[in-house]
N, CA, C and O atoms as a GROMACS GRO file, in nm:
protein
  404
    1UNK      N    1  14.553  -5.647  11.341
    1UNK     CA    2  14.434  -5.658  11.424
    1UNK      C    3  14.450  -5.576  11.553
    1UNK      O    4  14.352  -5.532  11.612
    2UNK      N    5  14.574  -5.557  11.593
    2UNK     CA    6  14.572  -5.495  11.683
    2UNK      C    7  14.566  -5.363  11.711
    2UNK      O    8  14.516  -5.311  11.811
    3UNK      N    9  14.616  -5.313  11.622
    3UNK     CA   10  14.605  -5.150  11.533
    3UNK      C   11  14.498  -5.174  11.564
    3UNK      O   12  14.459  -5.170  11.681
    4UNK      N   13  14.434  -5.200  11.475
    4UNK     CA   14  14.245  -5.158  11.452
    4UNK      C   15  14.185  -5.193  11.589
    4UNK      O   16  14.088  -5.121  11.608
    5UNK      N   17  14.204  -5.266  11.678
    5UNK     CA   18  14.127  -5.268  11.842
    5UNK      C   19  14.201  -5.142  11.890
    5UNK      O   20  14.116  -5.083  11.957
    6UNK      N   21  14.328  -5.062  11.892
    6UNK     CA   22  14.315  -4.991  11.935
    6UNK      C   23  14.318  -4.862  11.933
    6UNK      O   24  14.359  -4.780  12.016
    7UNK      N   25  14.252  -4.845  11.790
    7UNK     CA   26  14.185  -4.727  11.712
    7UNK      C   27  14.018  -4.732  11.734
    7UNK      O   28  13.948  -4.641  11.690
    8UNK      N   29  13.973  -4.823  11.791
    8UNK     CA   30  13.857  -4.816  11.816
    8UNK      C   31  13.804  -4.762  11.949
    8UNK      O   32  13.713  -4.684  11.981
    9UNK      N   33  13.948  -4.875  12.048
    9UNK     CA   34  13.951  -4.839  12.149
    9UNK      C   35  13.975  -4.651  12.221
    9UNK      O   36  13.917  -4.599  12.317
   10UNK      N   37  14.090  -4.586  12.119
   10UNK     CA   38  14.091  -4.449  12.130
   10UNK      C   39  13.967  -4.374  12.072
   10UNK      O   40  13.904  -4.300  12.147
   11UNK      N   41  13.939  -4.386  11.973
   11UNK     CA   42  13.787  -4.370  11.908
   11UNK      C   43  13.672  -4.345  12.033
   11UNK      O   44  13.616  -4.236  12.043
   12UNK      N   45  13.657  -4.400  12.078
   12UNK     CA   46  13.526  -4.413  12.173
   12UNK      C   47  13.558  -4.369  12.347
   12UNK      O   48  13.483  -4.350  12.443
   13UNK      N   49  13.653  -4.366  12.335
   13UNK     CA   50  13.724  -4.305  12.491
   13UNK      C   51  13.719  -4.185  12.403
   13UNK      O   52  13.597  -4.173  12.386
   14UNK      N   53  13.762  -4.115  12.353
   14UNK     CA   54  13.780  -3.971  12.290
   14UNK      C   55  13.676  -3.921  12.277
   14UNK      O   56  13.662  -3.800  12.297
   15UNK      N   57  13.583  -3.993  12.244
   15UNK     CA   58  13.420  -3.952  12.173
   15UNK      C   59  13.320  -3.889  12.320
   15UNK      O   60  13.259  -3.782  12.326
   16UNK      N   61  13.334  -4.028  12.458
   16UNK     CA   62  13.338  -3.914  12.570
   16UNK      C   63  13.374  -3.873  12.624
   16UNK      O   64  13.298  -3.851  12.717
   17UNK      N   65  13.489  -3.824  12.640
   17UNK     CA   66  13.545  -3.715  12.690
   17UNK      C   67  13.536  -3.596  12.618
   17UNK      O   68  13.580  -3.496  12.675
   18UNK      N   69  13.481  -3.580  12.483
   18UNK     CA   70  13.491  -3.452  12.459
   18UNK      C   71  13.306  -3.445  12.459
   18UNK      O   72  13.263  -3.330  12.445
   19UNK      N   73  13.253  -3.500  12.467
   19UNK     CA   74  13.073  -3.539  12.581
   19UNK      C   75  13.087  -3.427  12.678
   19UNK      O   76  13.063  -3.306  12.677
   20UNK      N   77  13.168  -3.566  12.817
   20UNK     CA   78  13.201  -3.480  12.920
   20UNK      C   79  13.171  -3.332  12.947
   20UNK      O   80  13.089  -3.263  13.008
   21UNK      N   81  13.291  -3.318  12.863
   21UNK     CA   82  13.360  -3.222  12.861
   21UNK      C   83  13.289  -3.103  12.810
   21UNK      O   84  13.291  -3.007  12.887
   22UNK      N   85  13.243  -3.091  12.730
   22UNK     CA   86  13.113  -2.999  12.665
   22UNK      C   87  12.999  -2.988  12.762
   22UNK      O   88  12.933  -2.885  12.781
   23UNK      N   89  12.981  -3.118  12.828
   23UNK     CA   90  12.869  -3.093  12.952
   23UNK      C   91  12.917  -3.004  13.052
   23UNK      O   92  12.851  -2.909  13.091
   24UNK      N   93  13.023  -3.031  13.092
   24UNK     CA   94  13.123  -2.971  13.230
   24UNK      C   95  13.056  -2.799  13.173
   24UNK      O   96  12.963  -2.732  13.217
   25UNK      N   97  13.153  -2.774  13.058
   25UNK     CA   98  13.131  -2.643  13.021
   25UNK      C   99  13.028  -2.566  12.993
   25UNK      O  100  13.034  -2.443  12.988
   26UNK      N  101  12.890  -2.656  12.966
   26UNK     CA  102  12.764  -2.580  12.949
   26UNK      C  103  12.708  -2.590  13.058
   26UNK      O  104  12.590  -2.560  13.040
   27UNK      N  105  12.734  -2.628  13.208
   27UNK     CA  106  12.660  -2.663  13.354
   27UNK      C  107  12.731  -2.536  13.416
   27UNK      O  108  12.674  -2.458  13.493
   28UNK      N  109  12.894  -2.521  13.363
   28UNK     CA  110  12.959  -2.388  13.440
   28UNK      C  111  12.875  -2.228  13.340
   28UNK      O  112  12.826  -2.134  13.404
   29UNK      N  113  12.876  -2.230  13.245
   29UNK     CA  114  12.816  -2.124  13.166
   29UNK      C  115  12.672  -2.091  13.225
   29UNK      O  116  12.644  -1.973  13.247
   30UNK      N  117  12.595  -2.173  13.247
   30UNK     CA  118  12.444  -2.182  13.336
   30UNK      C  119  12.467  -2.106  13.453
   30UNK      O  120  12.407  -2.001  13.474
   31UNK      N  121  12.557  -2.157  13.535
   31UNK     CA  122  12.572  -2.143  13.698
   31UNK      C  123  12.646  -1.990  13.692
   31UNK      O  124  12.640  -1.920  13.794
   32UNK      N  125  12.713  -1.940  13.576
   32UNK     CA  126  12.743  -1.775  13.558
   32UNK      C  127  12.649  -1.748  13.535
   32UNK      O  128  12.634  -1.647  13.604
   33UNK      N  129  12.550  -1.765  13.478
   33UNK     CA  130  12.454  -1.666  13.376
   33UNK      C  131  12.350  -1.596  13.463
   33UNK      O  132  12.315  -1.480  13.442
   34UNK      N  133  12.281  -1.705  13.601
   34UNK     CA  134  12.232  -1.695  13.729
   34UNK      C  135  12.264  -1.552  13.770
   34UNK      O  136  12.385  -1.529  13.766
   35UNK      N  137  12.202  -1.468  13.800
   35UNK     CA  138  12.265  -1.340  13.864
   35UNK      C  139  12.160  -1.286  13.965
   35UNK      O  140  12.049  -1.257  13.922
   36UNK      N  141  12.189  -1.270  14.099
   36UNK     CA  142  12.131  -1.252  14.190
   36UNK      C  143  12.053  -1.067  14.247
   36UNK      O  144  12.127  -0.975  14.279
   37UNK      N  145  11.945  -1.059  14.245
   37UNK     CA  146  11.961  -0.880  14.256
   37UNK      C  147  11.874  -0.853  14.370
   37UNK      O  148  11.800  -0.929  14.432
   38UNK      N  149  11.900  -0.719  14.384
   38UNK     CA  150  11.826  -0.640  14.505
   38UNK      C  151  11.675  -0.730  14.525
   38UNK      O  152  11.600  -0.776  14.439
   39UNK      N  153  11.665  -0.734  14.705
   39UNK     CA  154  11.543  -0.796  14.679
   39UNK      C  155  11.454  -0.702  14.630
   39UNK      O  156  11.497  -0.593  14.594
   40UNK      N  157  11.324  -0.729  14.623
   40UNK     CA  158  11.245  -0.659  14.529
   40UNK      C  159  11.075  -0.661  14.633
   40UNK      O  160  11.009  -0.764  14.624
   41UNK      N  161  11.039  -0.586  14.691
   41UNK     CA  162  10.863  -0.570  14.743
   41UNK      C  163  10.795  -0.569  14.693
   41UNK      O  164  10.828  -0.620  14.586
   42UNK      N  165  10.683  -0.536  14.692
   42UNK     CA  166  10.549  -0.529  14.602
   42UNK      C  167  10.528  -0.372  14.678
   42UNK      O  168  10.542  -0.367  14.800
   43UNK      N  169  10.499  -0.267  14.613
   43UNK     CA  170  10.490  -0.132  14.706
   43UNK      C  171  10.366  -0.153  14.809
   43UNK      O  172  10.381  -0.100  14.920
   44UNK      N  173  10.255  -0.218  14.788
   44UNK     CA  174  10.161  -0.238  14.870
   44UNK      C  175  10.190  -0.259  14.963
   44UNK      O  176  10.150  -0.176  15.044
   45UNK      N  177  10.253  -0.345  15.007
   45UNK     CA  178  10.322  -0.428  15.097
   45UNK      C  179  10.438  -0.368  15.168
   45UNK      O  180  10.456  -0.372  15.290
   46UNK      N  181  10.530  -0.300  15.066
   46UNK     CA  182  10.606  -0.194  15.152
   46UNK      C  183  10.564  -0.084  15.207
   46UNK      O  184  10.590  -0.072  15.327
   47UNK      N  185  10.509  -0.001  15.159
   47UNK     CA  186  10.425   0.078  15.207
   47UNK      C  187  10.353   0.094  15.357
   47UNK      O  188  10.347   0.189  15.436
   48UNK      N  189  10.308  -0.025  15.359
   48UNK     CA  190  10.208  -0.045  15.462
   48UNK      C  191  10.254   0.002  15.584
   48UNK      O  192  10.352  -0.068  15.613
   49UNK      N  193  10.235   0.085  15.670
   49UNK     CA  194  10.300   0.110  15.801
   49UNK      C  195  10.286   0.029  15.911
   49UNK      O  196  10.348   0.051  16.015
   50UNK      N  197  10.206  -0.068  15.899
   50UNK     CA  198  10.151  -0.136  16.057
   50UNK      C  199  10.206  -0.237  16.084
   50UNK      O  200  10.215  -0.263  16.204
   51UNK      N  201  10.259  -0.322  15.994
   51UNK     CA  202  10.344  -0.477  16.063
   51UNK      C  203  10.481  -0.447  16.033
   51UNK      O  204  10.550  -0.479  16.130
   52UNK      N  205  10.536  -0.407  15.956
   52UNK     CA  206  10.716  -0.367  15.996
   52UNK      C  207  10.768  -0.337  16.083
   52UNK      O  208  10.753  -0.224  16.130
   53UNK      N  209  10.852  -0.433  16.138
   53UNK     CA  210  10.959  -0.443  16.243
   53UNK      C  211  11.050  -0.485  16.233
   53UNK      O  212  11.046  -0.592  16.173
   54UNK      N  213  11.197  -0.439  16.281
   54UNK     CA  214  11.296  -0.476  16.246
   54UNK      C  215  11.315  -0.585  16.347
   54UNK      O  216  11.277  -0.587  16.464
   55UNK      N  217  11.374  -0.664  16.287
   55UNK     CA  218  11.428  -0.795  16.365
   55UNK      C  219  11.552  -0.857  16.356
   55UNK      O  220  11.551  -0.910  16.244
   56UNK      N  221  11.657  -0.878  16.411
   56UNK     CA  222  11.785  -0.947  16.386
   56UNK      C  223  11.813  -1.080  16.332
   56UNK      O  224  11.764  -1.184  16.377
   57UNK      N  225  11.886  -1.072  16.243
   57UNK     CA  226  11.908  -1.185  16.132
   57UNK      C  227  12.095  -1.211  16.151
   57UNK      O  228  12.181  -1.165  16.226
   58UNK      N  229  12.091  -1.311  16.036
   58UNK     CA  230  12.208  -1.291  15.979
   58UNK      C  231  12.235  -1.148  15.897
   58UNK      O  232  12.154  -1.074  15.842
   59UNK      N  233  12.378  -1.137  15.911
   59UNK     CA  234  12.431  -1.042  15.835
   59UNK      C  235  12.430  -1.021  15.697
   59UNK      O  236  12.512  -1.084  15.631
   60UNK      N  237  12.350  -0.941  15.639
   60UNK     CA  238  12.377  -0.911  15.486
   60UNK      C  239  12.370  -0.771  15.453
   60UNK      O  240  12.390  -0.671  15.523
   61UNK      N  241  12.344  -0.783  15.351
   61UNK     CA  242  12.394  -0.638  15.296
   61UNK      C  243  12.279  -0.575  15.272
   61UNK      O  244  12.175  -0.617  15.220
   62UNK      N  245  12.308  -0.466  15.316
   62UNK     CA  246  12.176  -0.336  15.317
   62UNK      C  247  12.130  -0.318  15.195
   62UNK      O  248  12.213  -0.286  15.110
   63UNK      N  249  11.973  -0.337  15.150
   63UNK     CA  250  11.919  -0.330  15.032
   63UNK      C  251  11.902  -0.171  14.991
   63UNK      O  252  11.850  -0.128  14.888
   64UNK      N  253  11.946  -0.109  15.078
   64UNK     CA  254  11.883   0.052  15.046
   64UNK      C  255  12.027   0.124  14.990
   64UNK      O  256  12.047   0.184  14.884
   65UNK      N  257  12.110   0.098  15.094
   65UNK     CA  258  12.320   0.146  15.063
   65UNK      C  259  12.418   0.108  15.028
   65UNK      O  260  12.516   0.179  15.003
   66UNK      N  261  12.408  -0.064  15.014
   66UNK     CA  262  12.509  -0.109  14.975
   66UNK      C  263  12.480  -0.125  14.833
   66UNK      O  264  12.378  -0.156  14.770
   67UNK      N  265  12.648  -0.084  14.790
   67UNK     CA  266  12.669  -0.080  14.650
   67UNK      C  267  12.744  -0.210  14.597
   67UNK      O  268  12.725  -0.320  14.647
   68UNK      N  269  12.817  -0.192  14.509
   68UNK     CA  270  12.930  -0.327  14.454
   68UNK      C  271  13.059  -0.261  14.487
   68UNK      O  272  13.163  -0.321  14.513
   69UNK      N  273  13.037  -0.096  14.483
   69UNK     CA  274  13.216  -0.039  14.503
   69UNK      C  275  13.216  -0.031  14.675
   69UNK      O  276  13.318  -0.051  14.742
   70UNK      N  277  13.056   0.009  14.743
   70UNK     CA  278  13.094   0.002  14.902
   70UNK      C  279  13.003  -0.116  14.937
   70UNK      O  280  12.908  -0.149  14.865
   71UNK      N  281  13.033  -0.175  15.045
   71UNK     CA  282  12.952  -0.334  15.046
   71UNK      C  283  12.891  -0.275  15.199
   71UNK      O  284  12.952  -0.313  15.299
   72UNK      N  285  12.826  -0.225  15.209
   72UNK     CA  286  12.719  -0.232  15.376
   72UNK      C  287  12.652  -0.371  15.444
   72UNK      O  288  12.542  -0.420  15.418
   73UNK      N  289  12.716  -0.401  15.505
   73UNK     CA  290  12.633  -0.507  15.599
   73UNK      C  291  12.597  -0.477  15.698
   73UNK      O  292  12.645  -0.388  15.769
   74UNK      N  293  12.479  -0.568  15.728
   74UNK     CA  294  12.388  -0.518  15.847
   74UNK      C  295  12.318  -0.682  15.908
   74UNK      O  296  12.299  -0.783  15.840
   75UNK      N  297  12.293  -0.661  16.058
   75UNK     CA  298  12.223  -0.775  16.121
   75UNK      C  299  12.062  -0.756  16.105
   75UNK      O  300  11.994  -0.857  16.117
   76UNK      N  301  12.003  -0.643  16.082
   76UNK     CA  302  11.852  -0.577  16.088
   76UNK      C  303  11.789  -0.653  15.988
   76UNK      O  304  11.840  -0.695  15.884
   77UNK      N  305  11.710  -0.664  16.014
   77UNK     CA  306  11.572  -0.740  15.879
   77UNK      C  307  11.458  -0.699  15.890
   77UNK      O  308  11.414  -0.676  16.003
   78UNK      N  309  11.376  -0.678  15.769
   78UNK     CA  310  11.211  -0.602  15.824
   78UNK      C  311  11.158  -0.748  15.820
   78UNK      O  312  11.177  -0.839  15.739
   79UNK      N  313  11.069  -0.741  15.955
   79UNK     CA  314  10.999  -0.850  15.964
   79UNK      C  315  10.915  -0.928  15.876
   79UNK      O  316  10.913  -1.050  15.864
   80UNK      N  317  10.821  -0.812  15.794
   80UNK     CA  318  10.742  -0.881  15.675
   80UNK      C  319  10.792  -0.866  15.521
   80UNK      O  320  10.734  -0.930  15.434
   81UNK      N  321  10.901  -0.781  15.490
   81UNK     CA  322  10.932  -0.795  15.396
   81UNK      C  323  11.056  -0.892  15.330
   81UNK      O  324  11.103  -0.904  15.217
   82UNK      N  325  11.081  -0.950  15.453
   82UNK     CA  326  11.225  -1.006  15.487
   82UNK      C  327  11.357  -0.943  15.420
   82UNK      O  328  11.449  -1.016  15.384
   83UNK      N  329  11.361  -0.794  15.404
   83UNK     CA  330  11.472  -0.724  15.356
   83UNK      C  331  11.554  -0.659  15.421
   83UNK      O  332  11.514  -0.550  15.463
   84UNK      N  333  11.700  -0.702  15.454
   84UNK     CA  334  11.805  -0.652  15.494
   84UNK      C  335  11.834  -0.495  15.546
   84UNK      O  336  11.918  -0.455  15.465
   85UNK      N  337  11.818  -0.429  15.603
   85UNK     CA  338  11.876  -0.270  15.596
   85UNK      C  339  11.885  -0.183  15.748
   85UNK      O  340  11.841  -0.194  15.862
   86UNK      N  341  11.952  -0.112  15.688
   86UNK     CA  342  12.056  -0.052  15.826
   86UNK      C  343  11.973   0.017  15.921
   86UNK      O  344  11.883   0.089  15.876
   87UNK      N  345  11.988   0.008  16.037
   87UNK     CA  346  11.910   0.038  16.149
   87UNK      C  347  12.003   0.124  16.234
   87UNK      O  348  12.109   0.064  16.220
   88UNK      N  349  12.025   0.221  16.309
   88UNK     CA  350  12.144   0.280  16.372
   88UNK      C  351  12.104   0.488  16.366
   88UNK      O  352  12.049   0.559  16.281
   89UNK      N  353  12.153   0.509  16.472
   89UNK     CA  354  12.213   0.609  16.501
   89UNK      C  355  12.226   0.717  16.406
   89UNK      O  356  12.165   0.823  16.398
   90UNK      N  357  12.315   0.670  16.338
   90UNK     CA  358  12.368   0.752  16.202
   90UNK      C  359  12.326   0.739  16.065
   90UNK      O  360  12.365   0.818  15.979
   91UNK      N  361  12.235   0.627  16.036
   91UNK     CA  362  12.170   0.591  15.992
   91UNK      C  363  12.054   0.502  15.969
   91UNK      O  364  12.073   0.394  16.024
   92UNK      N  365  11.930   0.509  15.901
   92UNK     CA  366  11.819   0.438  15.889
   92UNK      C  367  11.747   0.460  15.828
   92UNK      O  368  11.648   0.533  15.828
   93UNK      N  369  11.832   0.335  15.709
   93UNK     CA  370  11.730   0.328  15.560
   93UNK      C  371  11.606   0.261  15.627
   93UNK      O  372  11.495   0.283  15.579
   94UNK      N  373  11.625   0.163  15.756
   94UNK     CA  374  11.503   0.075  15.740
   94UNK      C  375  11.362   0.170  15.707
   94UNK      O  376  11.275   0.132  15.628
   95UNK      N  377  11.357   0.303  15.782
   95UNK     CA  378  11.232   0.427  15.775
   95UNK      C  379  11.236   0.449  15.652
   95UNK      O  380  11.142   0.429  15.574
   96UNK      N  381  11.367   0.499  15.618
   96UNK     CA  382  11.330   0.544  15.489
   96UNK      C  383  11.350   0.464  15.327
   96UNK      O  384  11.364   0.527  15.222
   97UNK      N  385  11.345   0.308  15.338
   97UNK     CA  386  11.314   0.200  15.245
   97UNK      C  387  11.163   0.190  15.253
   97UNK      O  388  11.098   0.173  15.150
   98UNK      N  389  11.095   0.200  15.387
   98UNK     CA  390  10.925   0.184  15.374
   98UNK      C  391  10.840   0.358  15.368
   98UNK      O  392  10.718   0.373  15.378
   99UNK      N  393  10.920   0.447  15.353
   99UNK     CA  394  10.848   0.566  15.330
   99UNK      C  395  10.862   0.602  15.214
   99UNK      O  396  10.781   0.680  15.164
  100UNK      N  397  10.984   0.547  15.132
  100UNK     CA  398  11.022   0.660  14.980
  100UNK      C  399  11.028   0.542  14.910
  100UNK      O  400  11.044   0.430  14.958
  101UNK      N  401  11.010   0.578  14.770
  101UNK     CA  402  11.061   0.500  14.633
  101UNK      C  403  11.238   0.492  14.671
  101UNK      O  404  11.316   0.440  14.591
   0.00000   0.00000   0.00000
């Protein structure tokens, strides 16, 4: 009798944990699959010359230069498109993200 309580008992502890466990692994497979990309405008809207202004944000990465092999960060943000990009001296995608494809 005791055998058999605790073949039942392993039985059903085993049964979820490998539940669990299959859940664990299909919630982590989901949370990879997620992939985040360039923000994206509507050209109308980028285009437009009259309400874009750059404004200071948090730091992210320039939607116009940064790559995955070079990472550009920047504090600049266009006011209405809310997109990231480099403002400076030596450079400025912000002009040329709202003038060109």
């Amino acid at each position: 009798m005791k055998n058999f309580c605790r073949e039942i008992s392993n039985d059903l502890v085993s049964k979820t944990l490998v539940e669990k466990r299959s859940i664990q692994n299909v919630s982590k497979v989901q949370a990879v699959a997620v992939k985040k990309h360039k923000p994206h405008v509507n050209s109308t809207i980028r285009f437009e010359q009259a309400a874009h202004q750059p404004k200071r944000g948090t730091r992210r990465r320039c939607a116009k230069c940064s790559t995955k092999q070079k990472e550009v960060r920047t504090e600049w943000v266009c006011s209405v498109c809310d997109v990231p990009l480099c403002l400076g001296k030596q450079k400025n995608c912000f002009a040329f993200y709202h003038k060109s494809l």
